[in-house]
C-alpha positions in Angstrom: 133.7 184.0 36.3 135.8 181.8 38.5 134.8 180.3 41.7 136.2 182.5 44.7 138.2 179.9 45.8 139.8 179.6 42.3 142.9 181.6 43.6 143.7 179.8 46.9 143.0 176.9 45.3 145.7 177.2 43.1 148.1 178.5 45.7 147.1 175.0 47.5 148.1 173.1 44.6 151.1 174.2 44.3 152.0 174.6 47.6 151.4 171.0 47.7 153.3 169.8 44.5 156.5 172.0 46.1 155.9 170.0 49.3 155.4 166.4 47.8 158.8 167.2 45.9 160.7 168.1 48.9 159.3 165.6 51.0 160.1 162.7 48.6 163.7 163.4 49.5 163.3 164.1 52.8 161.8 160.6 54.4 163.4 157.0 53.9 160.3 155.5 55.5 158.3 153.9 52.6 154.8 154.1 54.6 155.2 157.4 54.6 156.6 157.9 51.2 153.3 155.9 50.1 151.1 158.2 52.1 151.5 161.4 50.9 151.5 159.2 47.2 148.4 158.5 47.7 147.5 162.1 49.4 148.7 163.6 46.1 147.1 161.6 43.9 143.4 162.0 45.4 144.0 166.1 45.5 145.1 165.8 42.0 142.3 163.5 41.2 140.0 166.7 42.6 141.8 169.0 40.5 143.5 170.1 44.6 139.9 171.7 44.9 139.1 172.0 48.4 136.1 171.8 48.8 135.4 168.8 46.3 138.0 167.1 48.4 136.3 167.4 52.1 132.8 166.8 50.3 134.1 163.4 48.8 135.7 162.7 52.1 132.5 163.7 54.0 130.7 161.4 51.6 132.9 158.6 52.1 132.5 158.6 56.1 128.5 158.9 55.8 128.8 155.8 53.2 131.3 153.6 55.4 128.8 153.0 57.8 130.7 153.4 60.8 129.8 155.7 63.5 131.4 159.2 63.2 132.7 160.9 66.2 133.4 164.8 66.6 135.7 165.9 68.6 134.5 167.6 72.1 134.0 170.8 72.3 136.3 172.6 74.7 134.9 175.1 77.2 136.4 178.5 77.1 138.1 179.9 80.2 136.8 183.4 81.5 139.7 185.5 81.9 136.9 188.4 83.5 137.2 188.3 87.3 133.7 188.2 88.7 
């Protein structure tokens, strides 16, 4: 049976092959060309599986030994009138 992200996962895949095509046409800058290269070819090399993507990265950041920030957390504005 496949994984439940099988499906989306695909649709990512090749939302992002469409998207590296057009984009290789679209941009004269070679640092950014190189980027999404390199962006490509690390979702490819994780068969574009989400979630084996963010848990390498994750891993990555925890191994780097640099301190890892979150972003803050905003407060939400009450709309209610008290």
């Amino acid at each position: 049976m496949p994984a439940p992200h099988s499906l989306y996962t695909g649709r990512i895949a090749r939302r992002l092959i469409a998207m590296a095509q057009i984009r290789e046409t679209e941009t004269t800058d070679e640092v950014i060309r190189e980027t999404r290269r390199i962006k490509a070819a690390l979702a490819e090399s994780r068969d574009f599986d989400i979630d084996r993507i963010l848990q390498d990265t994750k891993a990555k950041q925890q191994n780097s030994g640099r301190k890892i920030l979150s972003p803050p957390v905003s407060k939400e504005v009450s709309t209610e009138k008290e």
